[in-house]
N, C-alpha and C positions, 0 to 999 in steps of 0.2 A: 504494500500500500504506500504512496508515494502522496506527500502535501504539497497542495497547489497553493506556492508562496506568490505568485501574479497576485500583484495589486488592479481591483478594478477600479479605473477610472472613469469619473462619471464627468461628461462630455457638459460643460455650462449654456446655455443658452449666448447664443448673438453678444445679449445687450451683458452680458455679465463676464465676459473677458475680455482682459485685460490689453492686447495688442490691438485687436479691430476698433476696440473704441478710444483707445489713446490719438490712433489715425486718424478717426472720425475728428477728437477735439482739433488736434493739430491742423487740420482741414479747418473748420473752422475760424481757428486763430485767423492762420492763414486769409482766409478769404474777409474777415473784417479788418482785417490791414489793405488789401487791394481794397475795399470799398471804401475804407481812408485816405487814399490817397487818390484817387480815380476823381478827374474833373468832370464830369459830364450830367450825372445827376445826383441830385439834390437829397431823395430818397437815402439812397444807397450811402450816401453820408450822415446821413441822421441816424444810419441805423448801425454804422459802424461801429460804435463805441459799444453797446448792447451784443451786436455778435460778437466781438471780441472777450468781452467780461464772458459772455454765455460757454467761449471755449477753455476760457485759464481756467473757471470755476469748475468745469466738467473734466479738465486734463487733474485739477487734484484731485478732483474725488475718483475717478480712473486711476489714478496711478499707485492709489492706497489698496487696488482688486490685487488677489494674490493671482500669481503668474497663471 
């Protein structure tokens, strides 16, 4: 008789690991700095500051997910 020492790993959903959604925020960041800086509409500068804050905020709380 032989023990099956294989740990099973249980697979997280999407929104609960840790790599896809660090990208996700950095994406984010990202793109409210282009809409910071972008002359063209007015909009998309209003709303820069808010998606920026929306990706730092969500890159710390992402980055405290264990691996």
């Amino acid at each position: 008789m032989t023990l099956d020492t294989t740990k099973t790993v249980k697979k997280r959903p999407f929104f609960f690991r840790r790599g896809p959604m660090e990208n996700i925020a950095t994406a984010l960041i990202a793109i409210g700095f282009l809409m910071l800086f972008q002359p063209f509409a007015l909009v998309l500068y209003t709303y820069s500051l808010v998606t920026l804050l929306a990706g730092t905020v969500m890159f710390i709380i992402v980055s405290k997910f264990p691996e």
